[in-house]
N, C-alpha and C positions, 0 to 999 in steps of 0.2 A: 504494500500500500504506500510506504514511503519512496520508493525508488517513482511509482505510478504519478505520485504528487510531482514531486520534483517535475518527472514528463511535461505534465502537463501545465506546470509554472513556466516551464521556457517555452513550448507552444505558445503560451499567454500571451508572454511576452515578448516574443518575436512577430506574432501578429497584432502585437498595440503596438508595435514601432514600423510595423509596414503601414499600419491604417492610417498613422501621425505622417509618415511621409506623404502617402496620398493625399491628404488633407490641406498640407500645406504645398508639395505640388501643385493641384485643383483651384488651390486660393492665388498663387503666384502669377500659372503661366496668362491665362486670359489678361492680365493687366500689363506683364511684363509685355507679352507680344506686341499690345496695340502701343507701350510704351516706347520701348526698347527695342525694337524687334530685330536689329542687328547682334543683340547677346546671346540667341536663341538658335540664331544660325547653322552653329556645328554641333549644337544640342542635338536639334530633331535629326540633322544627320547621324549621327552615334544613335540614338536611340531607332533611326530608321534602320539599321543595319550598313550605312556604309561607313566602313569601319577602315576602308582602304583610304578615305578620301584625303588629301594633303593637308584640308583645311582643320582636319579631325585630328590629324596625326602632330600636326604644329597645334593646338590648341593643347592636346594633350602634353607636349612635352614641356609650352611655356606655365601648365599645373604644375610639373615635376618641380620644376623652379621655382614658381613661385609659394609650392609646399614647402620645399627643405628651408626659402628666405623665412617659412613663419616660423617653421620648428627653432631655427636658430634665434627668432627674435624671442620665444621663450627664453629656450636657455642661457641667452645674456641677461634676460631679466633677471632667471631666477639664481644665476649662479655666476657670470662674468663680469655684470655691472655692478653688481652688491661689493664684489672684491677689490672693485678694481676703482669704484668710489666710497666705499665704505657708508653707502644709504641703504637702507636695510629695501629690498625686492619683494617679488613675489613671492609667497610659500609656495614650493611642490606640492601640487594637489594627486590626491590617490581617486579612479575610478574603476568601474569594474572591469573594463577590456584590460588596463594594467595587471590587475590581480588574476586576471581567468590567465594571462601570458607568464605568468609565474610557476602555473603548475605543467608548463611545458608541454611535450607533445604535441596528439590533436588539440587540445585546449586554445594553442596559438594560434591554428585559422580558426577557432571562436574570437580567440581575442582579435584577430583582423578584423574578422567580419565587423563585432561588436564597435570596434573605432571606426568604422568608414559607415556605418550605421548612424553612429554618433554624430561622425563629421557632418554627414552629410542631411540632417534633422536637425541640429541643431546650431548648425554652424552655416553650412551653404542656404538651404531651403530658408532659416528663419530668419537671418540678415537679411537676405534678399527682401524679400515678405517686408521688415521694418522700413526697409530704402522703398517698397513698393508704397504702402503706407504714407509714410510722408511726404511721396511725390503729389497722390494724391489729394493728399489735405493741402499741403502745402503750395502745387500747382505748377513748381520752376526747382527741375532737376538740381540746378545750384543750391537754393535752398533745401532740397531733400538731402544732398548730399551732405550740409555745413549741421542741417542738425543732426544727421547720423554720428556724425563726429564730437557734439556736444554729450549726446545722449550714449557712445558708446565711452568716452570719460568719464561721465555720469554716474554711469550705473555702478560701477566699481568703486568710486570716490572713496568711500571711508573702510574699505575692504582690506586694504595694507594700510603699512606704518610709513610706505612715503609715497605721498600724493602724486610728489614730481614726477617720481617714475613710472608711476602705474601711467600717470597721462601721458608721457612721453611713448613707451610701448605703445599705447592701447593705439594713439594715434599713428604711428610708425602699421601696426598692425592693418588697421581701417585704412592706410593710403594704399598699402598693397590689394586690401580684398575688391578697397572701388578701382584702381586702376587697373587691377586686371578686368575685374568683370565690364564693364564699358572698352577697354581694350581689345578680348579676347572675348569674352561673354561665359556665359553659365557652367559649360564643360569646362572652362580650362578652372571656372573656381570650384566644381565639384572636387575636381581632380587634386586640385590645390588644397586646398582642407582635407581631404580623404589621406594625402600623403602627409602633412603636417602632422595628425594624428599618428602614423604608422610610426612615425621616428618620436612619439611624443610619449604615446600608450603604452607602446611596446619597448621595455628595460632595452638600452641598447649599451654593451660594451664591447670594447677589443679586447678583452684579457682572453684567448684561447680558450682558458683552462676553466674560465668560469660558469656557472651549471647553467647561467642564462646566458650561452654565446649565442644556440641554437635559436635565440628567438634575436637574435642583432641579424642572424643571419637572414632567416627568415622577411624579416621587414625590411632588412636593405636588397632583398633579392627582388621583391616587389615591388621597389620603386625604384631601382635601376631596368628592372624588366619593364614598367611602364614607359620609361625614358627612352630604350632601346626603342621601344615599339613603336613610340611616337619619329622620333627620331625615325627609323624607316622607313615610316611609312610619308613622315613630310619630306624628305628626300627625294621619294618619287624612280630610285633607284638609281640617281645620280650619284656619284661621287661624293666623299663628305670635304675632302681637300681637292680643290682644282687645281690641275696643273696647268699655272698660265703660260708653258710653253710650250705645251699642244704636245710634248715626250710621252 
């Protein structure tokens, strides 16, 4: 009976977090389209099935990029700029795709799945939704955009012990997620939040020997594999270095 419970708790709750994406999907796209309709672009193509197309394969790899720029804008928060001005950071926060990756094995494509689930619910789909939101109300994308930025300093305010920095990230954070999405649009910031996670979730060290290599591995095998892929397939089967002497 206990092994059946459990069953039937992640069943739960793997379809309360497909039906929240749906939801917020369903509430996005229709507004984004008529709004934005240039961000959507290499979306509907990926999710059409052309998955060869150049414009899908560059979308995806400037995600890869613009994922690992966020993982790293964490971790100077949490741990390179504390050091290195002595203002106390953000704390490491612990969630559950962290800990499912701790108990190794199959556990670790739960815990992938569980952070690009995450990513991409709470991070891709519901920013988006806010900027949709306050276009909205608001009426002039410049304005949606300056209060996204008020509001995503905002919210954290009194969260940490220094103001400065939290604002200074959160804003560093938000330039990257509006530039790309207006840049490259919706895939490359799924993509980009889904691998930010991967390197964020999942314990990532070089020490060989240590019992959590296999999941450094694991996570950077998946966002180098995305990169390859993207990479390419935007190449198009050209050359990556041309030779301007025609040798």
């Amino acid at each position: 009976q206990g092994e059946a419970d459990i069953l039937v708790s992640h069943y739960a709750f793997s379809t309360w977090r497909i039906f929240l994406v749906w939801v917020f999907y369903m509430a996005v796209e229709p507004y984004a389209r008529r709004l934005w309709p240039h961000s959507l672009v290499t979306w509907v193509r990926f999710v059409g099935g052309r998955w060869r197309d150049l414009l899908v394969g560059r979308d995806i790899l400037v995600g890869v990029a613009a994922g690992t720029l966020l993982a790293n804008l964490l971790w100077l928060q949490i741990w390179l700029f504390p050091r290195l001005t002595g203002l106390p950071g953000r704390p490491p926060s612990i969630n559950p795709s962290m800990l499912e990756a701790l108990r190794r094995g199959p556990h670790l494509v739960a815990a992938l799945a569980m952070a690009h689930t995450e990513a991409v619910l709470m991070n891709a789909l519901f920013l988006v939704l806010i900027l949709v939101i306050l276009r909205l109300v608001l009426r002039r994308t410049w304005l949606a955009v300056a209060a996204f930025f008020v509001l995503g300093v905002g919210a954290y305010w009194p969260a940490y012990s220094s103001p400065t920095v939290q604002a200074i990230f959160t804003l560093l954070t938000g330039g990257v997620f509006i530039g790309v999405l207006f840049r490259h649009g919706f895939l490359s910031v799924v993509v980009s939040w889904s691998v930010s996670f991967f390197l964020v979730c999942i314990p990532i060290t070089y020490e060989v020997s240590s019992w959590i290599f296999g999941g450094t591995l694991m996570a950077l095998a998946v966002v180098f594999g995305l990169a390859i892929y993207g990479l390419r397939i935007a190449l198009a089967g050209r050359p990556l270095f041309k030779d301007e002497l025609g040798v």
